[in-house]
C-alpha positions, 0 to 999 in steps of 0.5 A: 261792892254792889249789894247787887252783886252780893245777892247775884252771887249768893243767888247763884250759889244757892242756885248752884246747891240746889241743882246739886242736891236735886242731881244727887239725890235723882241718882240715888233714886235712879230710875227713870228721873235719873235717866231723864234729867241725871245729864240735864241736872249736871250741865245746869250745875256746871254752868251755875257753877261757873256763873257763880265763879264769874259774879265772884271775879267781878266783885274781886276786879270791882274791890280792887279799884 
């Protein structure tokens, strides 16, 4: 597996985790964050979240052969 690919994934986890705890922590403030990027913060997760499924299919293939 590329070492490039290993920092891609776990950039994207971190990525992932950090946009989580942002969403969490804006809709226990509530207020006005939350009403301004509560949506903005879950669509970024889910999409990171997916990249991050994406770069480990591809190391999974990439391992095989």
């Amino acid at each position: 597996m590329s070492g490039f690919l290993v920092f891609l994934m776990i950039l994207a986890m971190v990525a992932t985790l950090a946009v989580l705890v942002m969403g969490l922590f804006g809709m226990a403030r509530g207020g006005d964050f939350n009403a301004k990027y509560g949506n903005r913060l879950m669509w970024w997760r889910v999409r990171l979240q997916i990249l991050a499924l994406v770069l480990f299919t591809l190391a999974f293939l990439t391992s095989q052969a």
